[in-house]
VOFIVO-990237 format. One record per residue: residue in three letters; x, y, z of N, C-alpha, C, O in turn. Coordinates in Angstrom, 2 decimals. Layout:
<atoms>
ATOM  rest    neast   nnorth      nup   caeast  canorth     caup    ceast   cnorth      cup    oeast   onorth      oup
ATOM   ALA        X        Y        Z        X        Y        Z        X        Y        Z        X        Y        Z
...
</atoms>
This chain:
<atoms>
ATOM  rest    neast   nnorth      nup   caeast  canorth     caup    ceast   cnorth      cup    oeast   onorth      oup
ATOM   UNK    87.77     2.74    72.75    88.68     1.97    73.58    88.18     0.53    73.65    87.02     0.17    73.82
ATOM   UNK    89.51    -0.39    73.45    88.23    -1.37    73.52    88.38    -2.48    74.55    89.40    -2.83    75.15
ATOM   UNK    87.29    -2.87    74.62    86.28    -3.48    76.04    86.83    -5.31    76.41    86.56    -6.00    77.39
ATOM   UNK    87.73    -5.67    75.13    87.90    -6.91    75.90    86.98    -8.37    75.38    87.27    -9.57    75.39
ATOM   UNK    85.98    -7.73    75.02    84.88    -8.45    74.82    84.99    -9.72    73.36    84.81    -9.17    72.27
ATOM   UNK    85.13   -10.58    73.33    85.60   -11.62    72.15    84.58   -12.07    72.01    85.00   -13.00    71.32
ATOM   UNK    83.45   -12.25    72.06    81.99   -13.55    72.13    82.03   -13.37    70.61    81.99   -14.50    70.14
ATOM   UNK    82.07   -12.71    69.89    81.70   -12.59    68.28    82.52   -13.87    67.21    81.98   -14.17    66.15
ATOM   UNK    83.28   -14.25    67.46    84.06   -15.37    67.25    83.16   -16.38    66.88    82.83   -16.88    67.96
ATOM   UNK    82.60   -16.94    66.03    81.71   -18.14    65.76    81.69   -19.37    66.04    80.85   -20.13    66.52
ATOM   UNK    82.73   -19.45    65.69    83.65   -20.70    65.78    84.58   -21.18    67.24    85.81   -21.14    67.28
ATOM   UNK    83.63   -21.68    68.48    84.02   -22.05    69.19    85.60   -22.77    69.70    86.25   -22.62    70.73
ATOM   UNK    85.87   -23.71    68.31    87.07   -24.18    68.75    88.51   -23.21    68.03    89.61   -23.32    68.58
ATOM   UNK    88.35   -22.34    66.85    88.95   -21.34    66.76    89.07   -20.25    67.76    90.10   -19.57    67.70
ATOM   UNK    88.22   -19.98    68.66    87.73   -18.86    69.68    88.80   -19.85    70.63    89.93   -19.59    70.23
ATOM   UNK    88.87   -20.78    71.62    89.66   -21.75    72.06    91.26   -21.86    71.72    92.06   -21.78    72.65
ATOM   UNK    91.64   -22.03    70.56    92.95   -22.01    69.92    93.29   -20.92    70.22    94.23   -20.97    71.00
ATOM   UNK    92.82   -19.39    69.86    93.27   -18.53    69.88    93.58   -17.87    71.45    94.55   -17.23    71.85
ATOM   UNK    92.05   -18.40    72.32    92.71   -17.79    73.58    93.96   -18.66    74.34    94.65   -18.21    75.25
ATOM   UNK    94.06   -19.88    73.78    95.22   -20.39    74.57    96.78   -20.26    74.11    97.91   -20.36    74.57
ATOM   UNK    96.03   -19.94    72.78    97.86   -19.46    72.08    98.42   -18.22    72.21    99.54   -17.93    71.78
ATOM   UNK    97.39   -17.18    73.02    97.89   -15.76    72.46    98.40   -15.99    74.21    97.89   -16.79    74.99
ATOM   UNK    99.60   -14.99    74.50   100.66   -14.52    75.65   100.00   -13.78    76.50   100.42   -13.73    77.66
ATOM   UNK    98.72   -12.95    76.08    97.84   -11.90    76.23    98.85   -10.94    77.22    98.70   -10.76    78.43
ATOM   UNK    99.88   -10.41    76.41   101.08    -9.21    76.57   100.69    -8.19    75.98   101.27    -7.13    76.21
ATOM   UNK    99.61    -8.23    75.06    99.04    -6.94    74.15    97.87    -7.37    74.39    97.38    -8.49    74.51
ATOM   UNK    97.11    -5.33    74.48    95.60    -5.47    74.74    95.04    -6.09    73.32    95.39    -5.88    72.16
ATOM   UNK    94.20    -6.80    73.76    93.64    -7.10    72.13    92.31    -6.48    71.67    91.53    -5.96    72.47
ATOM   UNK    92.10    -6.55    70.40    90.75    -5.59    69.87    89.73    -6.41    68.84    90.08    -6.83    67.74
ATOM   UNK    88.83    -6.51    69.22    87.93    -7.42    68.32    87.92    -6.37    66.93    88.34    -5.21    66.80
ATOM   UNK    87.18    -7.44    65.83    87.06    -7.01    64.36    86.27    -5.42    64.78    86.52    -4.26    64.46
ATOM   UNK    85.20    -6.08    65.67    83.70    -5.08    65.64    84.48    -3.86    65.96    84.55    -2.82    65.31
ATOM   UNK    85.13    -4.20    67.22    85.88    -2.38    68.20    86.71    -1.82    67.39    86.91    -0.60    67.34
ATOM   UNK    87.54    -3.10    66.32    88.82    -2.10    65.46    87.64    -1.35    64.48    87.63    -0.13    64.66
ATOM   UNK    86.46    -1.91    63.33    85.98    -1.48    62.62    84.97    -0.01    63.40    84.29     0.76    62.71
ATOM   UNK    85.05     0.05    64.45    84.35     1.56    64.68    85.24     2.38    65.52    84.72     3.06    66.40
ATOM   UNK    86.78     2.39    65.34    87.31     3.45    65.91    87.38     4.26    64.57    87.57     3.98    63.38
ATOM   UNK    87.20     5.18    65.16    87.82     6.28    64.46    89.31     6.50    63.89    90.26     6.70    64.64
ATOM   UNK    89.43     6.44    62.55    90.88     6.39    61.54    91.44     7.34    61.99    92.66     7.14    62.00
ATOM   UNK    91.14     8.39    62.42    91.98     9.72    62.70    93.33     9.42    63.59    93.25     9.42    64.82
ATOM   UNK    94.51     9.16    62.96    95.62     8.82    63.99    95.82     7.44    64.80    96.20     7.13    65.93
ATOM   UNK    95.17     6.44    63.12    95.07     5.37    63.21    96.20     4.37    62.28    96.40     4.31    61.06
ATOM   UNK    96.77     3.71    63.34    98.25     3.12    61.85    97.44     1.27    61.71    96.63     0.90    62.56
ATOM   UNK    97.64     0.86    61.18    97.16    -0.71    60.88    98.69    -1.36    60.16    99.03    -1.13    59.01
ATOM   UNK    99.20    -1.93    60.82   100.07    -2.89    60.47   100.04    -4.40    60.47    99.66    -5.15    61.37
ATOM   UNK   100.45    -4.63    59.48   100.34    -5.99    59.15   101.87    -6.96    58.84   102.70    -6.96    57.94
ATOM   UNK   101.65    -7.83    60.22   103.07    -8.50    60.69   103.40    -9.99    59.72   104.12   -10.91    60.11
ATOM   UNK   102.71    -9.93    58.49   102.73   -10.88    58.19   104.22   -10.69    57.12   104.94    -9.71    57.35
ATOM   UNK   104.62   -11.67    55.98   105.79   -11.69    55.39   105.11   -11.23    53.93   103.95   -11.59    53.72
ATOM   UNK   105.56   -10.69    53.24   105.53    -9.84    51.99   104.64   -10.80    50.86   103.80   -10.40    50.06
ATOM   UNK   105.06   -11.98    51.05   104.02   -12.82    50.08   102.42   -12.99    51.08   101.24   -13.05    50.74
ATOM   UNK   102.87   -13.00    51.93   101.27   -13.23    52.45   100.39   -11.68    52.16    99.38   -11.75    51.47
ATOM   UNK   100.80   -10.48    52.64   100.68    -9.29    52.02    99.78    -8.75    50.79    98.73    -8.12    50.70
ATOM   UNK   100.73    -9.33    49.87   100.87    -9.18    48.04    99.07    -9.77    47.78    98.06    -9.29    47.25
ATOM   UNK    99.43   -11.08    48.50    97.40   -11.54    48.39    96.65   -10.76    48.55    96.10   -10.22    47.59
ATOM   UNK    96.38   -10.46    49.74    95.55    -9.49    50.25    95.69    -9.00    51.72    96.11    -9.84    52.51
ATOM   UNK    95.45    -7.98    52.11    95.97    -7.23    53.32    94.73    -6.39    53.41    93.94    -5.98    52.56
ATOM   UNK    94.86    -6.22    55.04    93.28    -5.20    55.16    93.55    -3.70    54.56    94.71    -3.43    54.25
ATOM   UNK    92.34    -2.53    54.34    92.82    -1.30    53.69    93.77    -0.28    54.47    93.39     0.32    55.48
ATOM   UNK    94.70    -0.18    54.06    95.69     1.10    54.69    96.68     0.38    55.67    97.34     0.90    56.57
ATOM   UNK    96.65    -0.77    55.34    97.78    -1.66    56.25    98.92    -1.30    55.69    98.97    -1.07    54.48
ATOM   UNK    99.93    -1.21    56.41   101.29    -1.58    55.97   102.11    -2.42    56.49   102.30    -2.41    57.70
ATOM   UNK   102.64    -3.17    55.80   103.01    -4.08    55.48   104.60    -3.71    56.48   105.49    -2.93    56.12
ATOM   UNK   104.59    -4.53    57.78   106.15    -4.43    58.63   106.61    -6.22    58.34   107.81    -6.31    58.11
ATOM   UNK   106.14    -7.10    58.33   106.73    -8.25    57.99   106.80    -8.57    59.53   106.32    -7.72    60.28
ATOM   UNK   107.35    -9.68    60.07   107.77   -10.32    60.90   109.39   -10.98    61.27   110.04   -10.57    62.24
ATOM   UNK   109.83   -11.95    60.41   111.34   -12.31    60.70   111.82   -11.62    60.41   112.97   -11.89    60.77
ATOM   UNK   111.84   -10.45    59.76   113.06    -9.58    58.90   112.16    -7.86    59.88   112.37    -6.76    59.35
ATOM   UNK   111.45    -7.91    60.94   110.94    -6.40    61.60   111.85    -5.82    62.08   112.61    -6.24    62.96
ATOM   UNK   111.87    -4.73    61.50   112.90    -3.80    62.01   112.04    -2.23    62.54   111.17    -1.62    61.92
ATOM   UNK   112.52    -1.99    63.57   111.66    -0.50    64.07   111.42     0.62    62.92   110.54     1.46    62.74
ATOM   UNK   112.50     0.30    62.27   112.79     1.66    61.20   111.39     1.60    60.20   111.22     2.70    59.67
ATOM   UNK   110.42     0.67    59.83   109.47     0.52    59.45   108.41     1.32    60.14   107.40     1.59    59.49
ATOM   UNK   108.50     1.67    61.17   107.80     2.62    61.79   107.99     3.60    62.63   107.33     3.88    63.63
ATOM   UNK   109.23     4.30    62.03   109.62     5.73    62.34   108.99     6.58    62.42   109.37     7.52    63.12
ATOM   UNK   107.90     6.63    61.82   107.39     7.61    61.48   105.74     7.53    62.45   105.11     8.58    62.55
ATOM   UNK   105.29     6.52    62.97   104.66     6.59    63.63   104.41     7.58    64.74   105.37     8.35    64.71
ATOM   UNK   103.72     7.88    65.57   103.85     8.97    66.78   103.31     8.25    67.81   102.11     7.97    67.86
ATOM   UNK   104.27     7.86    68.82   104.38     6.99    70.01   103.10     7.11    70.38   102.78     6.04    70.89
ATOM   UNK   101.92     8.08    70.38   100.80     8.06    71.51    99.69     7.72    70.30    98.48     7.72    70.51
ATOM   UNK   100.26     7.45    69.08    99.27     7.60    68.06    98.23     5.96    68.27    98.67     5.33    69.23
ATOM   UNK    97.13     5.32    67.64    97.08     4.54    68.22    97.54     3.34    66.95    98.13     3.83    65.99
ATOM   UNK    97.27     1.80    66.92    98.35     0.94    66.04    97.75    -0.25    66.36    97.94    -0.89    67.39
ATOM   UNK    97.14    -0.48    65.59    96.84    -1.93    65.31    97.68    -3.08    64.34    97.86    -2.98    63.12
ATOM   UNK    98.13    -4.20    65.21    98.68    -4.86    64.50    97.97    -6.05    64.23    97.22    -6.40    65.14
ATOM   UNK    97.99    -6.74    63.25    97.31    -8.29    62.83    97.99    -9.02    61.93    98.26    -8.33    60.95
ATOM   UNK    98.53   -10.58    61.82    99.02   -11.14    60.54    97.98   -12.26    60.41    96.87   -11.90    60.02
ATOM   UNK    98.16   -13.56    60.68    96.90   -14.34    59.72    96.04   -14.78    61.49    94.83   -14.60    61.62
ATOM   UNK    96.63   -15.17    62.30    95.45   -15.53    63.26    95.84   -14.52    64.38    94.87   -14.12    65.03
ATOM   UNK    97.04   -14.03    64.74    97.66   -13.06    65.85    98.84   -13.49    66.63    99.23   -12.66    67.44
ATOM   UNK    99.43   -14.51    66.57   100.49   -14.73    67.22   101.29   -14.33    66.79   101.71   -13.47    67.56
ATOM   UNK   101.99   -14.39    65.76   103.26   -13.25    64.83   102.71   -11.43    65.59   103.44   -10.72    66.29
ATOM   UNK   101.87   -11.23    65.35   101.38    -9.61    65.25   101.65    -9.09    66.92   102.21    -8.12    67.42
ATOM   UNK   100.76   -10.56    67.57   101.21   -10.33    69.46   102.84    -9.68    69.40   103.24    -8.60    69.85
ATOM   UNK   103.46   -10.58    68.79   105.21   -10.65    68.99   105.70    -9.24    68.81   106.32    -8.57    69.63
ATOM   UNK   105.32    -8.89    67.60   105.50    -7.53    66.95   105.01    -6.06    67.93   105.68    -5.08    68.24
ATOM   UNK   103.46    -6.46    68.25   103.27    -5.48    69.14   103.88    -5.12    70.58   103.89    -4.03    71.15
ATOM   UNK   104.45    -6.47    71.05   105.18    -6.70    72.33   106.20    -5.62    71.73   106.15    -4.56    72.37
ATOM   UNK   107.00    -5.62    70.79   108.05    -5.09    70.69   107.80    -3.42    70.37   108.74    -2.67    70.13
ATOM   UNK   106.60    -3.04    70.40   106.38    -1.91    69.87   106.11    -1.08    71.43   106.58     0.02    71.72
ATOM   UNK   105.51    -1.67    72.05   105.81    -1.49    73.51   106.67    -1.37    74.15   106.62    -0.44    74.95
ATOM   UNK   107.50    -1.96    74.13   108.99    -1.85    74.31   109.71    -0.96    74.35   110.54    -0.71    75.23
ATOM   UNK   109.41    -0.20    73.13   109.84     0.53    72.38   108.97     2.42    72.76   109.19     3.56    72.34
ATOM   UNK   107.82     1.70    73.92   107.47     3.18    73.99   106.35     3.50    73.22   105.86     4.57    73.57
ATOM   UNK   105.59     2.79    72.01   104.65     2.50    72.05   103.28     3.08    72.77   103.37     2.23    73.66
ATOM   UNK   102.31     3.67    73.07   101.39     3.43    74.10   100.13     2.65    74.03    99.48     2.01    74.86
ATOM   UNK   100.01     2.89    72.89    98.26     2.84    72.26    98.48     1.21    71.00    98.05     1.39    69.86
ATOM   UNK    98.86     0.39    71.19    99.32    -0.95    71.17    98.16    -2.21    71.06    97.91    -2.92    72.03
ATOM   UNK    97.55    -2.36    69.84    96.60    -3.28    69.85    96.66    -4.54    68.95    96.95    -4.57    67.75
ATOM   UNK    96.27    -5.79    69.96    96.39    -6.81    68.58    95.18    -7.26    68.06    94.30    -7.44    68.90
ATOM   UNK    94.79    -7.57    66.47    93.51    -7.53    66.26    93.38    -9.34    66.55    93.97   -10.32    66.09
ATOM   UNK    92.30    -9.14    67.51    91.78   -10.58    67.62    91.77   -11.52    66.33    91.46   -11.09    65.23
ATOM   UNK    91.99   -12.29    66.47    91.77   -13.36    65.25    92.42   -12.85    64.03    92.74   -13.69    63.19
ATOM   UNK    92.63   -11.77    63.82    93.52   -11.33    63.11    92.58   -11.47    61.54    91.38   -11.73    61.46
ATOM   UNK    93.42   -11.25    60.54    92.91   -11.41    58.81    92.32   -12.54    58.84    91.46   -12.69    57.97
ATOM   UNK    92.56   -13.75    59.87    91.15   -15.02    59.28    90.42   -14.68    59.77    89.46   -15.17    59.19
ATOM   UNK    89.72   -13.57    61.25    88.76   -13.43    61.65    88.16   -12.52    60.68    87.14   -12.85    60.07
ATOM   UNK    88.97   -10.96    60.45    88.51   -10.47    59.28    87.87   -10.67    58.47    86.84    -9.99    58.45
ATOM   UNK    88.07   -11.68    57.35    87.54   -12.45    56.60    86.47   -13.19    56.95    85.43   -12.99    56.31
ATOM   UNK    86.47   -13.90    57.70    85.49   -14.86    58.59    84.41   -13.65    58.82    83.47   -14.05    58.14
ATOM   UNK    84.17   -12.93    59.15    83.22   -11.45    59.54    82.84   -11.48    58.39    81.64   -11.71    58.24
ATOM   UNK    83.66   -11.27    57.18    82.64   -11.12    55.65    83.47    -9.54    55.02    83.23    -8.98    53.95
ATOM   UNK    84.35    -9.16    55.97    85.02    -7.89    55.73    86.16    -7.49    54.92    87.28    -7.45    55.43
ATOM   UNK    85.98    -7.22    53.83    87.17    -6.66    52.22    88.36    -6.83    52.99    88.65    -6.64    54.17
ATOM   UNK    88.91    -7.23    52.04    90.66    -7.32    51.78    90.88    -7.29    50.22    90.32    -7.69    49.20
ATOM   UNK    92.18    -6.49    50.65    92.81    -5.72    48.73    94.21    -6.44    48.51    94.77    -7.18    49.31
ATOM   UNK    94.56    -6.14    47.52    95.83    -6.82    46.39    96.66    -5.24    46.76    96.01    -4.21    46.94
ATOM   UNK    97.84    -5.28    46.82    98.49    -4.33    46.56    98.27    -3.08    45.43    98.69    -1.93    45.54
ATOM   UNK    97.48    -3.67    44.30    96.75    -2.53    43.52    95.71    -2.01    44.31    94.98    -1.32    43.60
ATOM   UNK    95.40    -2.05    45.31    94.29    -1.39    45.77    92.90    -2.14    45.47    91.93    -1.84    46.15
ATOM   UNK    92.79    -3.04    44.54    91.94    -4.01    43.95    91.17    -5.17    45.30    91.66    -6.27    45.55
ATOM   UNK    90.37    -4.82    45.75    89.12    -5.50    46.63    89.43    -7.28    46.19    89.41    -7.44    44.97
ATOM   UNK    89.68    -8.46    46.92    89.85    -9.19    46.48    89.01   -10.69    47.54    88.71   -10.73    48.73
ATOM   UNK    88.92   -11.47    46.72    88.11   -13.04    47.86    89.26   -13.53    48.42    89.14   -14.25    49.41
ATOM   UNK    90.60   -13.22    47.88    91.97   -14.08    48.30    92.57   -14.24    49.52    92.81   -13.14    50.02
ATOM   UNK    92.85   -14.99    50.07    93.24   -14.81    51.72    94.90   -15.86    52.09    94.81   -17.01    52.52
ATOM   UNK    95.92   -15.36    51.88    96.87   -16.28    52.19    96.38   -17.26    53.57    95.87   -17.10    54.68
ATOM   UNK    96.82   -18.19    52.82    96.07   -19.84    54.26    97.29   -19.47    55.50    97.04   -19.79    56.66
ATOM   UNK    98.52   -18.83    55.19    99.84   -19.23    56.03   100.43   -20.52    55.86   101.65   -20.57    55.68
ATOM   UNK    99.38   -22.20    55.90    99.91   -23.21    55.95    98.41   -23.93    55.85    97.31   -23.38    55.88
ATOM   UNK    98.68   -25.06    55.74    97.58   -26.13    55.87    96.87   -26.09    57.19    95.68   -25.87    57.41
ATOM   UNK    97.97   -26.39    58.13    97.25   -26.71    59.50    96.73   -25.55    60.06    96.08   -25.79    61.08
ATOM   UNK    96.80   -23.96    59.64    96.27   -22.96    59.88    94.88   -22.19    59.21    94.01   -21.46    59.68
ATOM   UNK    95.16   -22.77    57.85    94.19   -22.13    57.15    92.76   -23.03    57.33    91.70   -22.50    57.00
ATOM   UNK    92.78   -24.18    57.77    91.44   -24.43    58.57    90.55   -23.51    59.03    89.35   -23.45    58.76
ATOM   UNK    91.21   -22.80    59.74    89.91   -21.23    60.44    89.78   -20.25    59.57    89.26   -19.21    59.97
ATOM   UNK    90.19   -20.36    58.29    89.64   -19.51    57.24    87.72   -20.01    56.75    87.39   -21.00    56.08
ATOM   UNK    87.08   -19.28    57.16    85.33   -19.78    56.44    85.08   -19.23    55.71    83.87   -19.26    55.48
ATOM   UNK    85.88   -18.39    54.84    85.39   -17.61    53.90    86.25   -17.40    52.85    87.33   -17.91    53.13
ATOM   UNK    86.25   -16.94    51.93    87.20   -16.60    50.80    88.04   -17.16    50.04    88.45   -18.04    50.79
ATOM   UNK    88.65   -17.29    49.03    90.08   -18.67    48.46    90.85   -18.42    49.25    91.38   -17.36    49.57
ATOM   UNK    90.97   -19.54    49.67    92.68   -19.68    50.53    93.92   -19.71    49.18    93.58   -20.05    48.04
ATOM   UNK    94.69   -19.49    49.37    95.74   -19.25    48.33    97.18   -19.22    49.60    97.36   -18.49    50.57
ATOM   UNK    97.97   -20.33    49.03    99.46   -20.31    49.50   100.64   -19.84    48.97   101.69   -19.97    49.58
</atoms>
């Protein structure tokens, strides 16, 4: 379950951006708490748009998109199951999870910092082949700044 706890964040003024941009409407989950739950009845979605995706996405994500989210992408989920969402820093993924709540939802998490923190940690991301990759969609210029690790690729 996780504790809340953000200090792992390196990067002071990224750690800053992020707490003043997020709605904090969804519990959120650091890299460390998502990387030691237990997978068992674990969904990972990723709110980002299909080209950001295609780069690289964390393992066993699937891919719901954002402007074009539709519930039917996760029919198949089981309301009490638990669901992590993340796209490149967390504000898209917040949005998404709000709505998954909504929806009845229970177990509703957004991953802190999202795929640039990911990355930033030092932690794999794959290509749609399943292929382990350095690639990290930037989102944009003025975002991909808090990327410290890996090719940014637009």
């Amino acid at each position: 379950m996780p504790t809340g706890v953000f200090a792992q964040i390196h990067n002071p003024e990224f750690k800053a951006v992020l707490d003043k941009g997020y709605r904090h409407t969804v519990p959120l989950i650091s890299v460390e708490e998502f990387k030691a739950l237990d997978k068992h009845n674990l969904y990972i979605l990723d709110a980002r748009e299909a080209e950001e995706y295609s780069v690289s996405h964390l393992k066993n994500a699937r891919s719901v998109g954002y402007f074009w989210f539709d519930m039917r992408h996760v029919y198949d989920i089981p309301y009490d199951a638990r669901v992590v969402v993340y796209c490149s820093v967390g504000f898209r993924s917040e949005k998404i999870a709000e709505k998954l709540l909504k929806a009845g939802y229970q177990n509703v998490y957004n991953l802190y910092g999202s795929i640039f923190e990911w990355v930033n940690q030092g932690n794999p991301v794959y290509q749609s082949s399943g292929v382990q990759t350095s690639e990290i969609h930037g989102y944009n210029k003025k975002w991909s700044r808090w990327i410290e690790r890996g090719a940014i690729v637009y």
